[in-house]
C-alpha positions in Angstrom: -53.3 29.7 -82.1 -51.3 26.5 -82.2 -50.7 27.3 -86.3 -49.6 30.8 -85.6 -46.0 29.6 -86.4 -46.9 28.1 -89.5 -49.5 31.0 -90.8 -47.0 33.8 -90.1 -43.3 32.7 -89.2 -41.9 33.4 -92.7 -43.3 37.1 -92.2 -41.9 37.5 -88.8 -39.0 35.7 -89.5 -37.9 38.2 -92.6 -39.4 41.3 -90.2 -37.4 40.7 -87.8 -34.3 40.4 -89.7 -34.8 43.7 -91.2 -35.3 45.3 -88.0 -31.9 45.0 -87.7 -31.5 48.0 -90.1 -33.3 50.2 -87.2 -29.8 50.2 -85.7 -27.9 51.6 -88.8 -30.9 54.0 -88.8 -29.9 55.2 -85.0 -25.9 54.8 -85.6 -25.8 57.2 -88.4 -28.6 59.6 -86.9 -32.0 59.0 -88.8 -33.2 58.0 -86.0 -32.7 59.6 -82.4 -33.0 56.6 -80.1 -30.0 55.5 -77.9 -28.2 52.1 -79.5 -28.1 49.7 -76.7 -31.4 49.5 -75.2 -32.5 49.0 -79.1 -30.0 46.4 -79.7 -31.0 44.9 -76.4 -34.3 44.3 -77.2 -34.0 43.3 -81.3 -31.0 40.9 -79.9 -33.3 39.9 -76.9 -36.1 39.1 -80.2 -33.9 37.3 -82.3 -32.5 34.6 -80.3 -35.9 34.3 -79.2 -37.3 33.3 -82.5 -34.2 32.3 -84.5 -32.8 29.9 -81.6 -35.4 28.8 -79.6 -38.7 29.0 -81.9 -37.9 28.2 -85.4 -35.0 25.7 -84.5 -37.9 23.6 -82.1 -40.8 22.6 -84.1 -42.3 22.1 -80.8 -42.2 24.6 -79.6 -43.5 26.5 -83.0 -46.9 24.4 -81.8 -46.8 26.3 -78.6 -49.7 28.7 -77.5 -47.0 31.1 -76.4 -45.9 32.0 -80.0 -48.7 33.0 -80.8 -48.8 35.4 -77.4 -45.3 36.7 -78.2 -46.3 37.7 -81.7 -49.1 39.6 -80.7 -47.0 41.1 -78.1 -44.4 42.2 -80.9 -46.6 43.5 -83.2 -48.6 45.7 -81.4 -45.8 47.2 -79.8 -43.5 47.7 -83.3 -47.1 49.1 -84.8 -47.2 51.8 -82.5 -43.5 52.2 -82.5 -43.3 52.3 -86.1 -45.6 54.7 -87.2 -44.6 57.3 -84.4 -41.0 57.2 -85.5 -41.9 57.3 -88.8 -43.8 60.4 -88.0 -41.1 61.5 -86.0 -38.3 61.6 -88.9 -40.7 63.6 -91.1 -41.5 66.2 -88.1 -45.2 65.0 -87.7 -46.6 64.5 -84.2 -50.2 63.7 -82.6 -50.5 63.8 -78.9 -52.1 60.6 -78.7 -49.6 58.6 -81.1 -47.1 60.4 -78.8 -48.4 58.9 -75.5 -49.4 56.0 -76.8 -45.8 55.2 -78.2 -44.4 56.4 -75.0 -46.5 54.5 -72.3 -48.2 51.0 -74.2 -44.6 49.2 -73.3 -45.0 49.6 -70.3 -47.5 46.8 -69.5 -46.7 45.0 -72.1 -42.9 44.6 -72.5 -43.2 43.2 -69.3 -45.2 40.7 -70.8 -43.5 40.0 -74.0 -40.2 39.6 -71.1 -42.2 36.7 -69.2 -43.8 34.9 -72.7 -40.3 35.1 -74.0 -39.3 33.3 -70.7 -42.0 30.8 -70.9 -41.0 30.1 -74.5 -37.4 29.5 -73.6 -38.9 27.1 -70.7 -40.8 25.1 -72.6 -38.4 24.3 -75.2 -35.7 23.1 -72.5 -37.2 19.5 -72.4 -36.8 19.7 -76.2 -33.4 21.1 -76.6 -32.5 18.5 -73.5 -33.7 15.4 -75.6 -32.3 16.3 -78.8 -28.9 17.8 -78.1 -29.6 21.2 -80.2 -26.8 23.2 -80.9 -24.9 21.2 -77.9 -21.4 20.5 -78.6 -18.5 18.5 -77.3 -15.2 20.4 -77.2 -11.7 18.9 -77.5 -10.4 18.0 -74.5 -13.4 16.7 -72.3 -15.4 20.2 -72.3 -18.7 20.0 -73.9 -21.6 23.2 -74.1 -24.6 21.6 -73.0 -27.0 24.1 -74.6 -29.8 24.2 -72.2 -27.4 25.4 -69.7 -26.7 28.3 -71.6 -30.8 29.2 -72.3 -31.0 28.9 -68.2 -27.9 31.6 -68.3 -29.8 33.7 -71.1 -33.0 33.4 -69.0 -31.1 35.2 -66.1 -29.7 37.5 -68.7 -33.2 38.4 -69.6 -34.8 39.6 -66.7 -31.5 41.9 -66.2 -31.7 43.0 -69.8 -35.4 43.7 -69.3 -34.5 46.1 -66.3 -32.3 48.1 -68.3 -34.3 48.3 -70.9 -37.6 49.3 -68.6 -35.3 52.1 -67.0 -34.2 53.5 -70.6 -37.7 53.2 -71.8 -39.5 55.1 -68.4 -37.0 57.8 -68.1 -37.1 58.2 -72.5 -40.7 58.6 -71.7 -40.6 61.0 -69.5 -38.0 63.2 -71.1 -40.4 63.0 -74.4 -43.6 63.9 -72.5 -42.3 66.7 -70.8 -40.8 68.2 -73.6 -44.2 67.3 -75.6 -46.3 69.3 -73.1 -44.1 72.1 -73.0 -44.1 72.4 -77.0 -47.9 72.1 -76.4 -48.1 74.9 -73.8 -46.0 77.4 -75.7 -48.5 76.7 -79.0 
């Protein structure tokens, strides 16, 4: 677990940067999901493993990377293939329900690994001064302070998102059943 970082970080590194093409998908309509909670939560991934993860090589040791990847994956592996299915007007029932409720327990989850990841590397962006700066004219960002501001951000982020994602959910299932009925 502890080499998860080194076995796989490339790979989730590059995946994560071309995630970022799931929001052109949405802006110019190949995809049907709303922008910000997407943004939200690819943003919300990015910082997590561009800032804190890969520029720590502590924390890239940490048992929680490994925790957070498995998080990620099994959600955007569910996620995936339904939308895929979705553009080419393919639907199962279970892949439907699946897509629409695993989140629920588990990004959650990925919320509080992502906060434990961003806790343990405090100490480490503390003693090394990592992308803290001192400003002209005696200001200074003291980056830890701004991961204990993103860390608030977070949790509201997260409840944002859950709301999006639980009333998404039950728009899609209702309208699932009722194309189900009427078959």
């Amino acid at each position: 677990m502890v080499d998860t970082f080194y076995a796989i970080g490339l790979v989730m590194r590059f995946c994560q940067s071309i995630s970022v093409l799931e929001l052109l998908h949405i802006y110019i309509g190949i995809e049907s999901n709303h922008l910000f909670p997407r943004f939200l939560q690819l943003t919300e991934r990015i910082i997590i493993l561009f800032v804190v993860i890969t520029s720590q090589e502590e924390v890239q040791e940490k048992y929680v990377v490994c925790v957070l990847f498995i998080f990620w994956n099994l959600l955007d592996m569910v996620r995936y293939t339904y939308s895929m299915l979705s553009v080419i007007g393919t639907s199962y029932a279970v892949l439907t329900w699946l897509s629409q409720t695993l989140w629920m327990p588990i990004y959650p989850l990925c919320v509080l690994a992502e906060a434990f990841a961003i806790y343990q590397s405090l100490p480490y962006f503390e003693s090394f001064g990592t992308y803290s700066a001192k400003l002209p004219f005696d200001l200074s960002i003291y980056f830890p302070y701004v991961l204990k501001l993103y860390l608030m951000m977070l949790f509201i982020g997260m409840y944002f998102t859950y709301s999006h994602l639980y009333s998404e959910r039950r728009d899609i299932l209702r309208v699932f059943s009722i194309k189900k009925k009427k078959m």
